[in-house]
N, C-alpha and C positions, 0 to 999 in steps of 0.2 A: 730657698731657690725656686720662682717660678719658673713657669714653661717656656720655651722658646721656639722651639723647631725640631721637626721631624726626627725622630731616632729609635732605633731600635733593641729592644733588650732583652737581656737573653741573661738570666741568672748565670749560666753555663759560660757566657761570654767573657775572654779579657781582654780588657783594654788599654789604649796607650794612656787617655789623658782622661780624666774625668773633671768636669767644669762645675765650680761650685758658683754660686751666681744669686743678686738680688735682681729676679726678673723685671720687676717695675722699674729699676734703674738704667739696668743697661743691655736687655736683651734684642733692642730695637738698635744697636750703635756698637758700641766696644764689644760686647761678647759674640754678636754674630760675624763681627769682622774676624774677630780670633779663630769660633770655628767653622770658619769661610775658609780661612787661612790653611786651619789645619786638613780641613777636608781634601784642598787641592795637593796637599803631600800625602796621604793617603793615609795620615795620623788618624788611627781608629779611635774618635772621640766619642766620649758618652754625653751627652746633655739631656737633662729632662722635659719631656715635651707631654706624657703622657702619661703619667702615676700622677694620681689623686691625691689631694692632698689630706692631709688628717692629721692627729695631736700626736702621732709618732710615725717615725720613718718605715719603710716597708721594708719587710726582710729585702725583697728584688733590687731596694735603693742601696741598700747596707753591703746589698751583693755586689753590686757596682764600682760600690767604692771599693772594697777590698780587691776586685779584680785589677784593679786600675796600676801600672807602674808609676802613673804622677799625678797627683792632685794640683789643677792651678784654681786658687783661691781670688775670689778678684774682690778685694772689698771694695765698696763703692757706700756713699753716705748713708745709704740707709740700711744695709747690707746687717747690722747689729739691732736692726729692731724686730726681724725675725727670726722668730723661734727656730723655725725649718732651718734656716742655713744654717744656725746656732751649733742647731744638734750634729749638722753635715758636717761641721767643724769640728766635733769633739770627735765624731768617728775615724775624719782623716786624721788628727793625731794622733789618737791610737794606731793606727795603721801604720803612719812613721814611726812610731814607736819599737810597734811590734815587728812590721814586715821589713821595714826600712824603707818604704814609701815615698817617693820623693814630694816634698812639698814646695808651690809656690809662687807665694803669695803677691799679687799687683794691688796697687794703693792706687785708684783709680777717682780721681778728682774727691780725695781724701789724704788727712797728713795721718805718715805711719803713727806721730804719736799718739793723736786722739786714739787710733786701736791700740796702742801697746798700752793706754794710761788711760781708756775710758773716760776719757774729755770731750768735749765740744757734742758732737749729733752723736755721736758713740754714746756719750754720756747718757745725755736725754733718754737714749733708748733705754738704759738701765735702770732708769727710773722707775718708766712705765714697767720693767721686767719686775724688779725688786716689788712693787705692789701686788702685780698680779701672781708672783711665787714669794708671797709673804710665809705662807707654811712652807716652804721649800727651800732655804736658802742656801744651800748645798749645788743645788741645781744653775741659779746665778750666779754662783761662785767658780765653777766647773767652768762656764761660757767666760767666764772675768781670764782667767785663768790661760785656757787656748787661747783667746785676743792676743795676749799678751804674749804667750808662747811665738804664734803664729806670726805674730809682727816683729819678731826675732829674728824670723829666719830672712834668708837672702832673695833679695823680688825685686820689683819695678815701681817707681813711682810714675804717675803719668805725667805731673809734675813736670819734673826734669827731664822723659825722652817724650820730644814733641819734634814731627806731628806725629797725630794720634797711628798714621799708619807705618811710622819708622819705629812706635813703642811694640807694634803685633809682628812688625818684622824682628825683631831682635831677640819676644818673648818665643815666636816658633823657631828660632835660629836655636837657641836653647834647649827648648823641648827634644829637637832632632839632637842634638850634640848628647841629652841624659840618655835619649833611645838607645842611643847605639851605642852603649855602655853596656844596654842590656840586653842589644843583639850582640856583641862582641860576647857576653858571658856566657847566652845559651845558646850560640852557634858550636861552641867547644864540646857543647855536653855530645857524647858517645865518640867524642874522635879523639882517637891515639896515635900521639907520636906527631901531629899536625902542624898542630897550636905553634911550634917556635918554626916552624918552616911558613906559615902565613904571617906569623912577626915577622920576618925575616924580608920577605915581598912586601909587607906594607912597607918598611923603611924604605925599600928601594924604589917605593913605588913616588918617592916624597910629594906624600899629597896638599896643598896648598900652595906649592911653587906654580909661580905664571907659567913655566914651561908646558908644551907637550908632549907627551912619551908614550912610548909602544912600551911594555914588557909581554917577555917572554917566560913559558912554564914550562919544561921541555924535560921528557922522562918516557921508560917505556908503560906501554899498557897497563893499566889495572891499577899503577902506582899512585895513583889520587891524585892526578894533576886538576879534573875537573871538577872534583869534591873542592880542594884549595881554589882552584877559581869562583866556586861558585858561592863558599864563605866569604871571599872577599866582596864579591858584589852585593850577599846580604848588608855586611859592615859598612860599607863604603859610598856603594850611587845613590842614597837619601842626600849625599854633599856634590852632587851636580845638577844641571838644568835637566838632564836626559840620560836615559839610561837604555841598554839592549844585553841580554844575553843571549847570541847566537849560537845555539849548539850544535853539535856533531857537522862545524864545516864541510869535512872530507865526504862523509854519506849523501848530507842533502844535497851538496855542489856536483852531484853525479845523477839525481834525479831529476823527472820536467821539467827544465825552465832554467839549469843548471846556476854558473855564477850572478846572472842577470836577473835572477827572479830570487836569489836570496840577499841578493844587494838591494833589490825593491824592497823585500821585506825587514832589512834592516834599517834601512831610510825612511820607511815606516813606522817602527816603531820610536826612531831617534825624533821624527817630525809628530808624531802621533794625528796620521791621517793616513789615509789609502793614499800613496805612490806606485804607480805601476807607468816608469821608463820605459822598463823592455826595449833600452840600446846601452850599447855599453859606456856611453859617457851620458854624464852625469848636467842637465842644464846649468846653464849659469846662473839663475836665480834659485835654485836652489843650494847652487857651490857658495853662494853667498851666505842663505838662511844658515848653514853646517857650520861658516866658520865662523859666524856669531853666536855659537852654542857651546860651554861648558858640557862635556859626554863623555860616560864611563862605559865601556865597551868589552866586553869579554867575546872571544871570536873561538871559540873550543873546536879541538881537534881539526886544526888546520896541518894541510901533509902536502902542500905545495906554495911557492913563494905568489903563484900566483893569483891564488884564493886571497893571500891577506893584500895583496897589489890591490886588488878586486875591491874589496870590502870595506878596506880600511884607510886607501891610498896615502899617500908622503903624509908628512906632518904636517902639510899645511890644510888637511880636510877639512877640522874640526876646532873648535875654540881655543884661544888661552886658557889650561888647567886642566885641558882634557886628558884623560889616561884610558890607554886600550890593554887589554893584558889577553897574550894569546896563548893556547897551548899548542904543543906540539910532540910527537915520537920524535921527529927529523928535526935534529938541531941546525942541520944548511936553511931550514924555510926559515930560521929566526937569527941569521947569520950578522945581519944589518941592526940588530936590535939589542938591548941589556939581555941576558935569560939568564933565569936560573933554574937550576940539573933538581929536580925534584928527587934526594936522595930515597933507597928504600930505609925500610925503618931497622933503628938499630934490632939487635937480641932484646932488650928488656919491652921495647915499644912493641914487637913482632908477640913476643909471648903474652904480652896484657892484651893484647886484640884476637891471637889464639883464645884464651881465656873467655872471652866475653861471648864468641859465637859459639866453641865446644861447652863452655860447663855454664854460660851466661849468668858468671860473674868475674870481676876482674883477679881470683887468680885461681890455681889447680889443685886438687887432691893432692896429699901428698906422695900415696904411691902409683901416681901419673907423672911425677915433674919429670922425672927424667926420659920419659917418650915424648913428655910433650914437647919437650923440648930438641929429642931429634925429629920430629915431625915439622918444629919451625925453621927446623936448620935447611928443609928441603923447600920451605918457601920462597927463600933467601929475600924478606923483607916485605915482597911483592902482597900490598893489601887484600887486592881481590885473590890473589890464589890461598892466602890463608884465610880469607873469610871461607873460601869453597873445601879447605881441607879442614877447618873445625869442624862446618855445619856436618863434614861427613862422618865426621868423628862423636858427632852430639847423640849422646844419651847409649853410646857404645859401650862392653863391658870391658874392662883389664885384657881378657884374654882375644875378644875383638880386635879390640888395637892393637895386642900384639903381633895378631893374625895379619891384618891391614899391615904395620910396619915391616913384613916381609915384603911385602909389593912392594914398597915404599923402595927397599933396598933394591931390588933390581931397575931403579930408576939408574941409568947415567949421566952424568951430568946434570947441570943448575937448571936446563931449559922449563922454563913455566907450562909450558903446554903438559910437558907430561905430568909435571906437578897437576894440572889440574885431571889430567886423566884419572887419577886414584878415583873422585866422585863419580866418575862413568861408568868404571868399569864395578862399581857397585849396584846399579842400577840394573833391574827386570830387562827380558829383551822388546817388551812392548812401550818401555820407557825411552831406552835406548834409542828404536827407532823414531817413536818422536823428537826428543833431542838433535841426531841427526837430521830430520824433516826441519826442522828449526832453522837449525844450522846451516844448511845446504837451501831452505827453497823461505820461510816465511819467516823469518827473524823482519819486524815493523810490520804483521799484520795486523791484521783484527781477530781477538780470540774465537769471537763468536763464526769469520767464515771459514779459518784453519777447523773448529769443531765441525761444521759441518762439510766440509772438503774430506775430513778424514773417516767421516761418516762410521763415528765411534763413542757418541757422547760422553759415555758413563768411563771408560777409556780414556777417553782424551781430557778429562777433566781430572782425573784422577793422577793420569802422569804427569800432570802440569803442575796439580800439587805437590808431588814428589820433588818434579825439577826446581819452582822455585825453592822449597825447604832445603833443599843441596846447594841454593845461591846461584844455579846452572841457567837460571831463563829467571828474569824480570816481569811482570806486567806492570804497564802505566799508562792509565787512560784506554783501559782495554786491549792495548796493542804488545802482543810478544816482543821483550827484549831479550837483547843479547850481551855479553860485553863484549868488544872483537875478539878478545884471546878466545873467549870460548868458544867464536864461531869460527878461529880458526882452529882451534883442536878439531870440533867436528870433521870442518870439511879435511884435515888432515887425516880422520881415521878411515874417511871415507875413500881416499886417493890412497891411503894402504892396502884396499881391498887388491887392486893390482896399478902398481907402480907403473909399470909399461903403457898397460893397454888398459883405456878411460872407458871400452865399449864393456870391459868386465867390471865394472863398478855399479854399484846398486844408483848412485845417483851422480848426476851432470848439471854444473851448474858455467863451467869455464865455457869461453864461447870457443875458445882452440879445441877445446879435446870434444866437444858436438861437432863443431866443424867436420872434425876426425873421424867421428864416427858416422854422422849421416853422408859424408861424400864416401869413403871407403867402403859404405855398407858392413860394420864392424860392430852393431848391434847384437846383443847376445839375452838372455831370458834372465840376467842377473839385472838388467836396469829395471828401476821402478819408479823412475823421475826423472824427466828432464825439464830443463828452467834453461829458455835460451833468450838473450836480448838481440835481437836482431838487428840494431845499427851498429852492431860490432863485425859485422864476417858481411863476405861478398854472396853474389848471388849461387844458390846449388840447386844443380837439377837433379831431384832426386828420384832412383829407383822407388818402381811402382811395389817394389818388397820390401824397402826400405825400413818397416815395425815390421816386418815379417819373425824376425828372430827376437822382437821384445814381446813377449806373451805376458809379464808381469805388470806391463806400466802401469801404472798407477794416475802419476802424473804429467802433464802435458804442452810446457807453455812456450809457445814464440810468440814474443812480444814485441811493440817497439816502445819507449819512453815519449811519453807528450813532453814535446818541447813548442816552444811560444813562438809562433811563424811557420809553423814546419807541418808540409802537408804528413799526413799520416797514413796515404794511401801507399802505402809501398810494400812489395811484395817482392820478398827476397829469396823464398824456397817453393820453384817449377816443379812441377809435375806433369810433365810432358806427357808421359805417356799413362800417366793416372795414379790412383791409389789402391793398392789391392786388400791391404790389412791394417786395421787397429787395433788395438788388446781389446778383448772385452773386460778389463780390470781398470779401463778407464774411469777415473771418480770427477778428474777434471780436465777440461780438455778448451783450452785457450790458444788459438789461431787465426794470429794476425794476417791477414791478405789471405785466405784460404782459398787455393787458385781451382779448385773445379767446384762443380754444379753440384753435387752431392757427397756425402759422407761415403765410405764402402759399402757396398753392397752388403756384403758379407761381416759388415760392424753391426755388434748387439750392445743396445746401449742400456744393459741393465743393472751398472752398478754408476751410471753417469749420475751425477750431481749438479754439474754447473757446466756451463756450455757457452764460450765467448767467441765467435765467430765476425769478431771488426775488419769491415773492409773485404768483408769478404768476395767473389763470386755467386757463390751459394744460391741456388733457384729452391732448394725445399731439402730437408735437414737428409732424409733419407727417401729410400723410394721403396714403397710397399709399407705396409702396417707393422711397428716396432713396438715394444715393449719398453716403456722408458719410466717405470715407475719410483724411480727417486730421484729422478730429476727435476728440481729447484728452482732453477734459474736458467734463461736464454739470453742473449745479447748477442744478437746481430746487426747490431751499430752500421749502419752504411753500407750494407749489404745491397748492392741497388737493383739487382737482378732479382731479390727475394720475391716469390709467389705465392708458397702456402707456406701457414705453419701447424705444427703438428697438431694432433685430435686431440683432445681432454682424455677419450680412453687410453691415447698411447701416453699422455706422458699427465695423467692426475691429478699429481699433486707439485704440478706449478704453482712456485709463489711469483716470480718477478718475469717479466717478459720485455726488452728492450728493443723496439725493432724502430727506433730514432733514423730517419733518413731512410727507409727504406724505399727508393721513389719511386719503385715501379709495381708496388704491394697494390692493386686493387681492391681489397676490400678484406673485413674482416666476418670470421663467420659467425652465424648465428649460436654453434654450438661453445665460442665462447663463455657462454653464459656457465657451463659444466666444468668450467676450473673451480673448483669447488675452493680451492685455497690462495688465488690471486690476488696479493694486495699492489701488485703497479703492472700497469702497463702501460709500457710508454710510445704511443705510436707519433712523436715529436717531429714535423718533416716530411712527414709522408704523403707527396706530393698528388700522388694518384687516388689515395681518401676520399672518398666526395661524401662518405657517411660512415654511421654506426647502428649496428642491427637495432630495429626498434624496440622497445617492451622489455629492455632487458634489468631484472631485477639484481644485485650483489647482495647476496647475506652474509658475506665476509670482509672489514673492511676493506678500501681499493684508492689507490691513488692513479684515476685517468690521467693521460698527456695527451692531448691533438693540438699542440701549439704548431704554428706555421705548416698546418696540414691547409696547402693556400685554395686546395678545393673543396674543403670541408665548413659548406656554407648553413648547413642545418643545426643549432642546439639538440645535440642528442639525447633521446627520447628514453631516458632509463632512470631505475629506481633504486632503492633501498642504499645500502650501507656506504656509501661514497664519499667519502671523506677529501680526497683535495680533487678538484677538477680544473684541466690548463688548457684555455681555448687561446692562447696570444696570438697575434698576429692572425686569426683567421676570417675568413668571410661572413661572418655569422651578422645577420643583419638583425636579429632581435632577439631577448632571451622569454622564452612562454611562460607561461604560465603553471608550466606541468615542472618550474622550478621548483614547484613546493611540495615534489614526491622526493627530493633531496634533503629530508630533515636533518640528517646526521652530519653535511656538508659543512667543513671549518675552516674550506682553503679556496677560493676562485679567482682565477684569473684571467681577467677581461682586457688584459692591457692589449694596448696596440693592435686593437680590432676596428680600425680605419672604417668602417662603414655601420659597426653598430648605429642602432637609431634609438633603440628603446630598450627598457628593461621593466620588464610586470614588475607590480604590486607585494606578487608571490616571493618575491625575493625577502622581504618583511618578516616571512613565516620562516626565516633561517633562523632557528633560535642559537642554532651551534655554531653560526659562523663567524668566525675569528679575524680574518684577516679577505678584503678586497682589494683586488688592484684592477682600477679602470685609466691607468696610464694610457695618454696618446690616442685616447677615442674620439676621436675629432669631430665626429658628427652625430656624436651622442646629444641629442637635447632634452633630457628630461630623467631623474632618479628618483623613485620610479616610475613614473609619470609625468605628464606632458601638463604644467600646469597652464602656461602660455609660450607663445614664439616668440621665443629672444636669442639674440644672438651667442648666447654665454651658457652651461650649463645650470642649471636651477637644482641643489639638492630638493631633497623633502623637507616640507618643513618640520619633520620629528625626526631625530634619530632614534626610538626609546624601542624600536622594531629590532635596531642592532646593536644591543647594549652589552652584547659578549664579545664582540669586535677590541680585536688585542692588537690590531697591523690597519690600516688605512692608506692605502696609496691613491690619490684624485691628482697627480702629475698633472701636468698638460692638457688638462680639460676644459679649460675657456672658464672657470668656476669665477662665477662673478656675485656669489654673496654664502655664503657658509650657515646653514640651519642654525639659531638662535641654541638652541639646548643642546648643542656637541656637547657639552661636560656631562650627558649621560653617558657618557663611554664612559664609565668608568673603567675598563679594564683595557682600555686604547695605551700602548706602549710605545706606539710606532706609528706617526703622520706626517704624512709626503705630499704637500701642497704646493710644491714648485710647478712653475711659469702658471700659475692664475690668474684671474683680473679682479680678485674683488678691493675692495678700499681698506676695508677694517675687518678683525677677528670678533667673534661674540666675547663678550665679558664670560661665561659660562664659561671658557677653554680653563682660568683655574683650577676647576672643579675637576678636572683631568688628573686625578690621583697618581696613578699609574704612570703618566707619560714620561718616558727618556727620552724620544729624538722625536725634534721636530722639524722641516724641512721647509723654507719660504721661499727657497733661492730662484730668483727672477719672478717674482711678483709684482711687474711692473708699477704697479697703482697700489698695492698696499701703502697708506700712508701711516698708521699706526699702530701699536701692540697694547692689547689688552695685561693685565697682571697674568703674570705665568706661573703655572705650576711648580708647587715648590720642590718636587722631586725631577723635574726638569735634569738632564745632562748634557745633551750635545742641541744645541739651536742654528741650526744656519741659514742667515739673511742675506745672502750675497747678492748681489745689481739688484736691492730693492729700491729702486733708485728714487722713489718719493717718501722712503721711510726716513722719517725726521730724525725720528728719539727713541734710547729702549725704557722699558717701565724698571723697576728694580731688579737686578738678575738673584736669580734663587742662587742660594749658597751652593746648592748640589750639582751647580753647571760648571761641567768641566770644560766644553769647548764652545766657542760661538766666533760662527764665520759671518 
């Protein structure tokens, strides 16, 4: 098998299809159409492009093959005169042999019988084999052998399915139909009790029929409706045009941007391109593109009829053959549709999935069965509450569980909640409280700013292990989960603390019972949190004692949810007559609209941490010299009265400083430079800016913002460790010289700097810089230098100054001819050459290893395309409207506009 194209391998790696192949025959034709083919289904194909050749196969090759579920074998005429694929051959039957390896084989302008019978060019080659393994004849016997094996099995002649690209659709229509034999077999592994309830939805789902159908999954909580859905969509949407799984409807249809932005984003993913409507009907030409679409749909945890209205509208949204499958608690939202009652699991299913998380294997000690088994009697079926009362059970002794199954009995009743309370009420009280803080205020954060919010490290990592090990809290993709039952047990323990009165409760999360509390003044030293959403309750004027009686809080938040159109300036809790008190136990304190000039007088901010002050009035955080030394973070977002901000001495060890929009900020001081731990500041907006102290050095990385600071006409005069710098939209008429005291700089953004004219030399001396964006500079004429006056921008003629450059934006630049040696970028990923004027690309762009996306759209006068990069993936030409022809497209191009 010779080389053919790009791939990557990884002994460690398996794969779907491994390509056995004579490169001199068909690697320029049949086999890169094949894995063109399979690449665009996302068939993780192995071909070899890159292993050396030599008189035996390489262990990495032999790893390859074994990892493989299918070998397709393509003989082609001269396919038996080498040794190499000979040997390729003998190892993939072994592998059928052994693994049960699917093999199979195409007769590729070859008659199967010359291979099965060693005739015609097959022959020939034997010949030469039989001379040159005169001492071996064992060896050509062994390759005689597989031939003939191989040409046994069940394959494709090309022969007979013509044309050539009806024979590659038939062979990957195949490939995908063995796949999913073998996602159907190890999607079952670790799941109990499932398997005939997702048989059960595939019959009813009857896939193949021209019709289009909604089904429904509908059960309570925990029961595995979203596990079942989301087996089904591994098995299944490789057999449509488009696929989406939308999760947790009910949650994100309640965050920014609510129905209207999760319907963009599934229209998005069903069209695979950015959609963003933002109205709630849906264009015509796109209602068209939808219902020419085959689409499998899965819409999870939907809990109103009018999210799946929303998302998924009548049955005439989407193609013939489409299937949506929803789930649901509320069988009224799927009243209109087929559903089926996701049962809980019998006894025998219930105790083998007991089993698996308490003793982790599938069945029990003998003298445990009979606990174990009233311990599943109090799950009653319900998956998640026995995964949560094995794991509490794991590695417990005899007389443990017997101790636990007294709890157990004072349970009443079936309700799951208290089912899951046994693992809580196992738990340390510093555990406890976390779980509750989960529960009640960060369930979808980020672990890393709940760690530091609760300003407990070694603590808070510690209970997190605890809680996941108990099954109590998730993490995925850094972000605390929850399942709802267990964030409803929380907040339910929490509303026990006093059933009546919400002001005796350690934490507030309901907007009624805040309401409650901050208009009645019914605050008490038992709250340590409150979490309010502020477009839920009307406007209150609150007493100037209003924390008077909270001496514990902790935490602190009125918020409003960014929604798409919706101003954010709004201030719903007056303070008429002022503020007299804050806890000094405040760690976080997030206040939206913050309607006076300063914080209390009489506030110490020295166990503050994070400090979000959006919208606020705010002229300076407090008045007189404060103590603020573990405070973190600032954000006073649109603060537009803001004047100072606080010393370095009072608050240290600042990392992030947000004061975007502040537009009445004059200036920033000198002693900025003494944040000794500052990596952003973002002064984004700030209208009244006209500068940045001179001479100032960082030796801690720092990401600057003076974007649209519209009177910040100077390149600021600073040095050392500065890593992203954002001058967009500003006045800045030149960048100096003194750019090249920024060695460390990997991010700059010069876009839409409407009067830049030049940029130094200096800029060359970036050896770290990654990514430029000089979008929209209009009267830029010269990079970096002024070679002559022309009306079009002129790069340099070397790029080899910016050869760590990963991002390239030259948008809108009037670029009327492109540097001859761009393929020194080698590590260039990302180029944005829309609306330019030049005619043609350098032949060099090849050489662009690296590059995924490349951008032409509206290059009037480009009339041609150089050969493109073969790892190429998304290209878009759109109104290039003198571009004739494209060159060959690389196989690894998934989209081109």
């Amino acid at each position: 098998m010779d080389s053919f194209s790009s791939s990557c391998l990884n002994p460690q790696c398996k794969y779907d299809v491994f390509l056995s192949f004579r490169g001199e025959d068909t690697c320029d034709n049949f086999t890169s159409h094949l894995f063109a083919a399979l690449s665009r289904k996302k068939v993780k194909t192995f071909i070899d492009d890159e292993l050396k050749r030599g008189h035996e196969i390489s262990p990495a090759l032999l790893a390859a093959i074994e990892g493989a579920n299918i070998s397709v074998v393509i003989f082609s005429k001269d396919y038996a005169s080498s040794k190499w694929c000979l040997d390729e051959l003998v190892k993939i039957l072994e592998c059928h042999k052994m693994n049960g390896q699917k093999v199979l084989p195409v007769f590729y302008h070859v008659d199967p019988s010359d291979v099965r019978k060693q005739t015609g060019r097959v022959g020939d080659a034997f010949v030469v084999h039989e001379k040159q393994f005169r001492e071996m004849p064992e060896k050509v016997q062994k390759w005689r052998a597989v031939l003939t094996e191989a040409s046994n099995l069940s394959g494709w002649d090309s022969k007979k399915i013509r044309p050539e690209a009806k024979l590659v659709d038939e062979i990957v229509k195949d490939i995908l139909k063995k796949l999913n034999y073998f996602s159907v077999s190890s999607d079952f592994e670790g799941l109990i009790g499932l398997d005939a309830r997702i048989e059960r939805i595939k019959s009813l789902l009857c896939i193949g029929l021209p019709n289009i159908q909604i089904m429904g999954i509908w059960g309570m909580g925990g029961i595995g409706k979203t596990t079942i859905a989301g087996v089904l969509f591994n098995q299944i949407s490789r057999k449509f045009e488009s696929k989406c799984f939308m999760a947790n409807v009910r949650e994100e249809s309640e965050k920014g941007g609510g129905l209207v932005h999760l319907r963009d984003r599934l229209l998005s993913q069903i069209l695979d391109e950015n959609i963003r409507i933002e109205t709630p009907y849906i264009p015509h030409y796109i209602r068209e593109r939808l219902q020419c679409m085959k689409v499998f749909i899965v819409l999870d945890d939907v809990n109103k009829f009018r999210q799946l209205e929303y998302l998924a509208g009548g049955l005439d949204r989407f193609g013939l053959g489409s299937r949506i499958i929803v789930t649901s608690r509320d069988k009224q939202v799927l009243e209109k549709y087929g559903v089926d009652h996701v049962e809980e699991l019998n006894n025998i299913e219930a105790l083998e999935l007991f089993c698996k998380y308490a003793f982790r294997q599938n069945h029990h000690p003998q003298d445990l069965m009979v606990i174990s088994g009233r311990v599943v009697d109090y799950a009653r079926g319900n998956p998640l509450a026995i995964k949560v009362l094995a794991s509490f059970f794991h590695r417990k002794s005899k007389l443990d569980w017997e101790i636990a199954l007294q709890n157990l009995k004072q349970i009443s009743g079936p309700e799951i909640l208290a089912v899951l309370k046994i693992s809580y009420d196992e738990l340390n009280w510093e555990a406890k409280n976390l779980f509750l803080d989960i529960a009640c205020f960060f369930t979808g954060e980020d672990i890393n700013f709940v760690t530091l919010i609760l300003d407990n490290h070694y603590s808070v990592h510690y209970g997190l292990s605890v809680l996941v090990d108990k099954s109590l809290v998730r993490i995925s993709r850094n972000k605390l989960e929850m399942h709802d039952l267990l964030q409803d047990m929380g907040r339910e323990i929490v509303s026990q603390e006093s059933e009546k009165e919400p002001g005796k409760r350690s934490r507030l999360w309901y907007h009624e019972d805040i309401y409650h509390v901050l208009k009645k003044n019914k605050g008490t030293d038992t709250i340590e949190g409150i979490f309010l959403d502020l477009s839920k309750i009307r406007d209150i004027n609150l007493n100037p004692q209003a924390f008077a009686n909270m001496p514990n809080l902790r935490f602190l938040k009125f918020y409003m949810p960014k929604l798409f159109g919706i101003s954010d300036m709004v201030c719903k809790l007056h303070l008429p007559q002022g503020l007299q008190y804050l806890s000094d136990e405040l760690r976080y304190l997030h206040w939206h609209g913050y309607p006076l000039k300063m914080l209390p007088s009489n506030f110490t901010p020295e166990n503050l941490i994070e400090l979000n002050l959006l919208y606020s009035r705010i002229e300076q955080l407090w008045k007189g010299k404060k103590e603020a030394f573990k405070l973190k973070s600032i954000n006073l977002y649109h603060s537009q009265y803001l004047t100072r901000i606080p010393d370095p001495f009072e608050a240290p060890n600042l990392e992030r400083i947000n004061l975007s929009n502040c537009t009445t900020l004059p200036c920033i001081p000198q002693s900025v430079l003494n944040f000794s731990n500052l990596s952003i500041l973002c002064l984004k907006g700030c209208k009244s800016l006209r500068c940045f102290p001179n001479n100032i050095h960082f030796r801690s990385p720092i990401s600057l913002n003076f974007s649209y600071c519209v009177n910040f006409k100077e390149f600021p005069q600073i040095s050392g460790n500065v890593r992203e710098l954002y001058l967009r939209g500003t006045p800045i008429e030149y960048v100096p010289s003194s750019i090249d005291c920024l060695a460390k700089l990997e991010y700059l953004d010069l876009g839409h700097c409407t009067i830049l004219e030049s940029i130094s030399t200096s800029i060359c001396k970036l050896k770290s810089l990654l990514k430029l964006c000089l979008d929209n500079c209009s009267k830029l004429e010269s990079f970096p230098e002024i070679l002559e006056k022309m009306g079009g921008l002129i790069l340099p003629p070397s790029f080899s100054g910016l050869s760590y450059l990963t991002e390239l934006d030259l948008s809108c630049c009037n670029l009327i001819e492109i540097p001859q040696d761009i393929g020194c970028l080698s590590l260039l990923r990302s180029l944005d050459l829309r609306k330019n004027n030049f005619e043609y690309l350098p032949a060099s762009m090849k050489h662009l290893s690296k590059l995924k996306s490349l951008d032409l759209s509206c290059c009037n006068m480009l009339q041609s395309l150089p050969e493109l990069p073969l790892q190429l993936k998304f290209l878009q030409a759109k109104d290039c409207k003198q571009l004739q022809s494209l060159p060959e497209i690389p196989s690894c191009l998934e989209m081109v506009d």
